[in-house]
RODO-2510 file (C-alpha; in nm, 4 decimals, decimal comma):
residues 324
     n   res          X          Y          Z
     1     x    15,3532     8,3995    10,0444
     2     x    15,2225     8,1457     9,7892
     3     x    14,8821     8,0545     9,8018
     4     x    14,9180     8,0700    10,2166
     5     x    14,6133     8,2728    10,3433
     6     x    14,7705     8,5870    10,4962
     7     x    14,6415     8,6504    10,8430
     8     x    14,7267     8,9695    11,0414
     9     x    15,0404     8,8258    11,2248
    10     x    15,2020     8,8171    10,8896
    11     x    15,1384     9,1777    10,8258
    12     x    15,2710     9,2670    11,1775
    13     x    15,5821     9,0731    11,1050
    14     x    15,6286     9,2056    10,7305
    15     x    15,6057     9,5727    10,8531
    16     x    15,7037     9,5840    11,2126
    17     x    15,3884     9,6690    11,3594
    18     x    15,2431     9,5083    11,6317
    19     x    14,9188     9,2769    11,5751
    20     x    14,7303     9,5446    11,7852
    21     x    14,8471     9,7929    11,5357
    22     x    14,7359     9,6148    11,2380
    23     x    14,3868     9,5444    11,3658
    24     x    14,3426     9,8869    11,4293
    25     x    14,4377     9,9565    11,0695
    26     x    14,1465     9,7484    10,9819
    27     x    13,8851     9,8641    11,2509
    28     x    13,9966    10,2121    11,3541
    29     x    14,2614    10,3543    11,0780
    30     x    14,2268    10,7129    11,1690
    31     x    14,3882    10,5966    11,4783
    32     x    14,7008    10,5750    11,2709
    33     x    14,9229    10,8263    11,1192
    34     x    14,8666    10,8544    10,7397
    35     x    15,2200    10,7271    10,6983
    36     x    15,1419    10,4044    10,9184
    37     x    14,8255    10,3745    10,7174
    38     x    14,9900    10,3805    10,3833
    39     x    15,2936    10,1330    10,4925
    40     x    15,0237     9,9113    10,5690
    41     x    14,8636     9,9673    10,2392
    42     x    15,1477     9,8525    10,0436
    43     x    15,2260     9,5798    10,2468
    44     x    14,8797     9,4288    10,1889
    45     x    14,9167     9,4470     9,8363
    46     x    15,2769     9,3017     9,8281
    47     x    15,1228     9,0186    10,0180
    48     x    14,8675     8,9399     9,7943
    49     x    14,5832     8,9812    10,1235
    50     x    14,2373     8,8908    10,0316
    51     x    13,9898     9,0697    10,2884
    52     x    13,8304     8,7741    10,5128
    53     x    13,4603     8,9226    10,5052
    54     x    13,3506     8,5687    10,6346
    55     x    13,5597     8,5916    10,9267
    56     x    13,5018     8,9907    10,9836
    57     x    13,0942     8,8701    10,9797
    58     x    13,2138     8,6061    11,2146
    59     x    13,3469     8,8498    11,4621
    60     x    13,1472     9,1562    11,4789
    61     x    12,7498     9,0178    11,3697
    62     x    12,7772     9,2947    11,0636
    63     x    12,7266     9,1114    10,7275
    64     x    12,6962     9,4181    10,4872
    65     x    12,3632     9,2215    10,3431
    66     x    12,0506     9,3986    10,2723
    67     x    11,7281     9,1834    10,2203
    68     x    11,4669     9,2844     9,9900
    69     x    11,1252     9,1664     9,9673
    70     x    10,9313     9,2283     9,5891
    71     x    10,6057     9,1110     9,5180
    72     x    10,7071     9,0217     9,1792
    73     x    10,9024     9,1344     8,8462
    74     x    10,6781     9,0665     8,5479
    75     x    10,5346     9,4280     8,6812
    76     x    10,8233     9,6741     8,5084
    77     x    10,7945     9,9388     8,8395
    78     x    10,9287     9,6445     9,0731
    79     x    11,2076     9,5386     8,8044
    80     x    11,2720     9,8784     8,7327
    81     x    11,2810     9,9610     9,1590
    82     x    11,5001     9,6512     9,2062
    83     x    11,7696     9,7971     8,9211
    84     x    11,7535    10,1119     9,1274
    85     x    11,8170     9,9573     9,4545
    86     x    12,0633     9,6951     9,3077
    87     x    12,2766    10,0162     9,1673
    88     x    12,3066    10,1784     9,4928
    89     x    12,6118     9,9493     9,5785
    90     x    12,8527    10,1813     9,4056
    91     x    12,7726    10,4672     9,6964
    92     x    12,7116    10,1971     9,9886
    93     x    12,8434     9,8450     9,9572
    94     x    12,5948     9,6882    10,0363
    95     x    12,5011     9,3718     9,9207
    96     x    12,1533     9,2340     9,8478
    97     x    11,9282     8,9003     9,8796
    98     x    11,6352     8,9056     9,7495
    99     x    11,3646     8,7262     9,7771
   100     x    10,9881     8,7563     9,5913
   101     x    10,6789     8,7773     9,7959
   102     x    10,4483     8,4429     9,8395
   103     x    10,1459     8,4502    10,0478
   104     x    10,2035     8,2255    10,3363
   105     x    10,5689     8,2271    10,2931
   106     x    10,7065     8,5727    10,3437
   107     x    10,7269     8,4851    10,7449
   108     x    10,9809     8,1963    10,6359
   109     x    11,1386     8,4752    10,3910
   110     x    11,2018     8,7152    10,6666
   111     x    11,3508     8,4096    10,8996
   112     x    11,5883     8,2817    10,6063
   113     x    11,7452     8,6340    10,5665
   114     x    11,7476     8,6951    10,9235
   115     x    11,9624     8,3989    10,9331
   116     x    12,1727     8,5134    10,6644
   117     x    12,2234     8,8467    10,9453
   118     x    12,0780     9,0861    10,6847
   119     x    12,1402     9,4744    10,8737
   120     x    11,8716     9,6097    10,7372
   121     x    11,4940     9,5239    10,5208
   122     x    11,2980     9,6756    10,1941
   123     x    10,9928     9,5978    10,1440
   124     x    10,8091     9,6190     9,8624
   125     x    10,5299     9,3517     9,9458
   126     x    10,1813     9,3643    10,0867
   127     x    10,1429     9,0114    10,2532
   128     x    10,2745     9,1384    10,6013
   129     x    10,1106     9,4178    10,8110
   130     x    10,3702     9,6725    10,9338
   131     x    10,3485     9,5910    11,2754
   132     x    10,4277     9,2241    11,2107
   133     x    10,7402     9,3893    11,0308
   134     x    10,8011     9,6456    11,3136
   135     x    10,8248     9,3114    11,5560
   136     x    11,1642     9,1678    11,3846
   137     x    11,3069     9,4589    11,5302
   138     x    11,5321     9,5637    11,2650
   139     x    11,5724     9,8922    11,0045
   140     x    11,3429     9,8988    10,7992
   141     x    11,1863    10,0754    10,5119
   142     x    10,8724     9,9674    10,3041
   143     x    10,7821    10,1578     9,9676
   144     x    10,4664    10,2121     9,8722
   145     x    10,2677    10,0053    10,1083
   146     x    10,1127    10,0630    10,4128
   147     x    10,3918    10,1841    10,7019
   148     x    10,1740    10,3073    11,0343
   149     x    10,4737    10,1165    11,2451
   150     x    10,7831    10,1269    10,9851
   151     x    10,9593    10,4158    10,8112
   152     x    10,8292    10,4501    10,4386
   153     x    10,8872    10,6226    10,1204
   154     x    10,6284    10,6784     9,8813
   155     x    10,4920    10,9106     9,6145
   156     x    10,2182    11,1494     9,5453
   157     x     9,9928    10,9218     9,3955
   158     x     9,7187    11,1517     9,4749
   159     x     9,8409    11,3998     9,2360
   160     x    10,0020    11,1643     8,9820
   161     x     9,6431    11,0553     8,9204
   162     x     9,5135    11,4430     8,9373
   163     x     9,7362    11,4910     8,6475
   164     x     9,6255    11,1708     8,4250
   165     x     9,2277    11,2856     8,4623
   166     x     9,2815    11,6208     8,3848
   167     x     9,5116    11,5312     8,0543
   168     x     9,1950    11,2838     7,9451
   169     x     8,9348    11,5682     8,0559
   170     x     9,1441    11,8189     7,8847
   171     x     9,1802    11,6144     7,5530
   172     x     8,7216    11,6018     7,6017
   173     x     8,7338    11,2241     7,6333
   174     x     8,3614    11,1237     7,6621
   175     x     8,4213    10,8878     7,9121
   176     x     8,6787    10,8020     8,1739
   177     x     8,7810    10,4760     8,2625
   178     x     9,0592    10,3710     8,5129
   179     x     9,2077    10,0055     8,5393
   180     x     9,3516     9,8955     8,8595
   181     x     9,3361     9,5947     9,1266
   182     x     9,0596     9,6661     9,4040
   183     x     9,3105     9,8657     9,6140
   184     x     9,2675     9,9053     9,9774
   185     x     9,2164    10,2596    10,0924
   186     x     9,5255    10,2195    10,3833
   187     x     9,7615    10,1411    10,0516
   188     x     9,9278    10,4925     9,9431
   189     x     9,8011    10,3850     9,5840
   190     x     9,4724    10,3972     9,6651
   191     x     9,5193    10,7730     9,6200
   192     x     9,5103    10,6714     9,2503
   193     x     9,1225    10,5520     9,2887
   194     x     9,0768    10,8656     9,4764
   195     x     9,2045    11,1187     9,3403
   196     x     9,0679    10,9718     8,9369
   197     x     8,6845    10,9715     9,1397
   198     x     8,7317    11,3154     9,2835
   199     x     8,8229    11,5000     8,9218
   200     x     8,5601    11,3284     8,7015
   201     x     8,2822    11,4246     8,9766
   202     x     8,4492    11,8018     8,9981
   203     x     8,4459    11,8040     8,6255
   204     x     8,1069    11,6379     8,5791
   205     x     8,2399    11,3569     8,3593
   206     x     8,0810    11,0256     8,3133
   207     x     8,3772    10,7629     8,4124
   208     x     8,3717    10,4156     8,4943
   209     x     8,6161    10,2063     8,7869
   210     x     8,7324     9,8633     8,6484
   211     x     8,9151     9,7578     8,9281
   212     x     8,9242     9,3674     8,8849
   213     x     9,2670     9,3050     8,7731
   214     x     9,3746     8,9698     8,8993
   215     x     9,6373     8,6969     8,7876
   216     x     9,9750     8,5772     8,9222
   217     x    10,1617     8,6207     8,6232
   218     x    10,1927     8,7968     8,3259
   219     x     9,9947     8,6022     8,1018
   220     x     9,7312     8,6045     8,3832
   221     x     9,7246     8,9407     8,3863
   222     x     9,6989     8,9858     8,0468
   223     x     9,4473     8,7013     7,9610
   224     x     9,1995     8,9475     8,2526
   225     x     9,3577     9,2925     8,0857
   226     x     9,1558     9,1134     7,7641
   227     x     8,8241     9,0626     7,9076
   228     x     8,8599     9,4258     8,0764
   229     x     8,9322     9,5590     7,6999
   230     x     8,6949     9,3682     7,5640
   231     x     8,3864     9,5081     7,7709
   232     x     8,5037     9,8593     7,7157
   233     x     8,5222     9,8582     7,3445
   234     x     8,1688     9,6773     7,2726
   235     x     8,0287     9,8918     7,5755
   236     x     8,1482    10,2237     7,4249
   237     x     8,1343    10,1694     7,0568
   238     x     8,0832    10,5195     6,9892
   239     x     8,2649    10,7569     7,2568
   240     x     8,5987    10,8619     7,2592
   241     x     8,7844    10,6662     7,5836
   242     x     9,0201    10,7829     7,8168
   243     x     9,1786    10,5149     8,0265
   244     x     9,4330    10,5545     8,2620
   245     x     9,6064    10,2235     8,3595
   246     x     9,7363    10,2276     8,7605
   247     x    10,0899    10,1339     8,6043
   248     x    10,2512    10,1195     8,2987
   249     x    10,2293     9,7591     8,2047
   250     x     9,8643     9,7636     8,2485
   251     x     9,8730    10,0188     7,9756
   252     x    10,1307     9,8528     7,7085
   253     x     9,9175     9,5373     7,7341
   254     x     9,5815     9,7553     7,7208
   255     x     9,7675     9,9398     7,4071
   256     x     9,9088     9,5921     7,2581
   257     x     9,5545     9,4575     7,2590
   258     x     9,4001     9,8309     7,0905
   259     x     9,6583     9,7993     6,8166
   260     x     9,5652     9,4223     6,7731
   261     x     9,2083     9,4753     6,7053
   262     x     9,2803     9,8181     6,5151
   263     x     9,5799     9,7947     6,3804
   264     x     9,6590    10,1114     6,5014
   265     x     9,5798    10,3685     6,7731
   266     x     9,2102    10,4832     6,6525
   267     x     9,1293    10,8306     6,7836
   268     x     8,8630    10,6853     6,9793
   269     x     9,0981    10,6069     7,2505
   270     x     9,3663    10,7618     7,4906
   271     x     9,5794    10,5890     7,6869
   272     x     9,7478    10,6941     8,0554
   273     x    10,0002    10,4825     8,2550
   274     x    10,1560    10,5603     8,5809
   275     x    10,5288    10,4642     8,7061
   276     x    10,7529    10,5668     8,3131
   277     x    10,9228    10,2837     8,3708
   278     x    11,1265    10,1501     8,0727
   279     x    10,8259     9,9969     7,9489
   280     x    10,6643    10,2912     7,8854
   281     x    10,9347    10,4081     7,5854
   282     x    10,9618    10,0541     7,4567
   283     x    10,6079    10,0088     7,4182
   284     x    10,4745     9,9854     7,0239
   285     x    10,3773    10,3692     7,0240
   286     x    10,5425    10,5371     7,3565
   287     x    10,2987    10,5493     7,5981
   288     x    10,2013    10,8926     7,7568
   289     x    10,2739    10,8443     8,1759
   290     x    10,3182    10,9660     8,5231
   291     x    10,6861    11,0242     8,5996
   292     x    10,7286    10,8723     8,9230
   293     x    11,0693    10,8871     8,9636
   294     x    11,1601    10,5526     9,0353
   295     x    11,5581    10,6074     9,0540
   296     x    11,4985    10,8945     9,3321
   297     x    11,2477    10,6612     9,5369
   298     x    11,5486    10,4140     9,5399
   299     x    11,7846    10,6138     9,6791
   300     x    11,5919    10,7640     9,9363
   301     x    11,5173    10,4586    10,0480
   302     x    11,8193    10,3244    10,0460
   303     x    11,9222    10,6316    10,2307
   304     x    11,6610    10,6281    10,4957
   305     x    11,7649    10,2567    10,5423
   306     x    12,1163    10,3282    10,6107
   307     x    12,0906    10,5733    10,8437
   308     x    11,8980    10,3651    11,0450
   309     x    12,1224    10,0776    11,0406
   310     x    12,4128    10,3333    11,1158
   311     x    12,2247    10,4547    11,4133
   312     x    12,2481    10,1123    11,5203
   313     x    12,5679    10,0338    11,5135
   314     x    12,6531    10,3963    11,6872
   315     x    12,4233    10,2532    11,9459
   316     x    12,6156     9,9072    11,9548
   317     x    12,9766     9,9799    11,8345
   318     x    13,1705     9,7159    11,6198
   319     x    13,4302     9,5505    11,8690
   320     x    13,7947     9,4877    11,7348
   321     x    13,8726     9,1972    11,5138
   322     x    14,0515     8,9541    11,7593
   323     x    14,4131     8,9781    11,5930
   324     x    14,4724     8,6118    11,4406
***
């Protein structure tokens, strides 16, 4: 056939069939006997076909694309979550475009990949409310965000933070500090806040809330992780500190700035993270975290997603490629 493109009245003349029969090959081919199907097989391959996706997209409205909205990726849980997601391919097929949060433009965001006739959204962003998400009317799933209107998976982060306390209470820290960005209390990680409050007041231990982290980038977080180090270490000179980070790359560049000033990890501090992301083994001295399970979040989102999206198209079946 050369460099011809091979459409399906080629195949129906190389093997006999009728076009009908070859587009239900394509669209229906448990319709077709297994030997049908495999003569089929072969003759694609002996042709040298190339799959028009373009033109299947064309005809049915189904792209096979999955947008994705991250707030960012200098944070190692959202690169880490994107890896995860990206990797589900090999059990779905489908394809991803992704795009990173930006206040005032995650409306435009949503419109460009609506355009692009994405099946299906994840969102890992805060900027839009989940019944402004709810109102594209398509499948959905947010992680770890606020999901009143939208299906959602998310962790314990109550007990993730249970844990971190009572490894710093256990280890008779004299005081308790925990790092974080001034949550709000409808955001499943505000469970973090909570649940670090509730143990040191159980326990009766002094503790401290530092939740001013700010910057939009890495170097703005860390130039703010500073000052927050900073006013710990002159304000308790003398006690032994246990800080739990609300991720783990608050707590490599808390660590990273301990070992600067030290030179090592003095036993006048203890360091928690949350997320063991990859950052969390790389860091200087392996920091001690939360498993959160990032791979399994992934998946069940991914899962949750494409059941919904195969509801859908239960609910509106695919019509037959046109023969061409």
């Amino acid at each position: 056939m050369g460099k011809k493109q091979v459409t399906f009245a080629d195949i129906a003349e190389y093997t006999h069939f009728s076009k009908t029969t070859i587009s239900r090959y394509f669209n229906h081919p448990d319709s077709l006997t297994l030997k049908n199907q495999e003569k089929i097989s072969r003759a694609l391959d002996e042709l040298g076909y190339k799959k028009n996706k373009l033109a299947k997209v064309l005809a049915n409205g189904k792209s096979e694309f999955v947008g994705i909205i991250v707030p960012n990726l200098y944070l190692h849980y959202y690169s880490e979550m994107l890896t995860q997601l990206l990797a589900t391919y090999t059990d779905y097929h489908y394809k991803f475009l992704i795009f990173m949060s930006d206040k005032g433009e995650e409306e435009n965001y949503i419109d460009e990949l609506l355009a692009y006739q994405i099946e299906g959204l994840i969102v890992l962003s805060h900027t839009l409310s989940s019944e402004k998400l709810a109102s594209y009317h398509i499948p959905i799933v947010a992680i770890e965000r606020e999901s009143m209107h939208i299906s959602s998976v998310a962790s314990d982060n109550y007990m993730g933070a249970l844990q971190a306390t009572s490894l710093l209470i256990r280890d008779k820290c004299d005081i308790l500090i925990h790092i974080n960005v001034d949550v709000p209390k409808y955001v499943p990680a505000y469970d973090r806040i909570r649940a670090f409050e509730d143990t040191c007041t159980e326990h009766n231990i002094p503790y401290e809330l530092s939740l001013n982290v700010s910057g939009d980038s890495y170097n703005d977080l860390f130039s703010q992780m500073k000052v927050i180090f900073n006013n710990i270490d002159e304000k308790y000179p003398d006690k032994k500190k246990g800080v739990f980070l609300a991720n783990d790359t608050y707590a490599n560049m808390f660590l990273n700035l301990v070992i600067q000033k030290y030179g090592c990890l003095p036993d006048s501090y203890e360091i928690v993270g949350f997320d063991n992301s990859p950052i969390a083994n790389e860091a200087i001295i392996p920091i001690t975290t939360i498993g959160q399970q990032i791979d399994v979040i992934a998946r069940t989102a991914m899962d949750l997603l494409v059941k919904q999206m195969d509801n859908r198209k239960q609910s509106n079946p695919e019509p037959d490629l046109a023969p061409t």
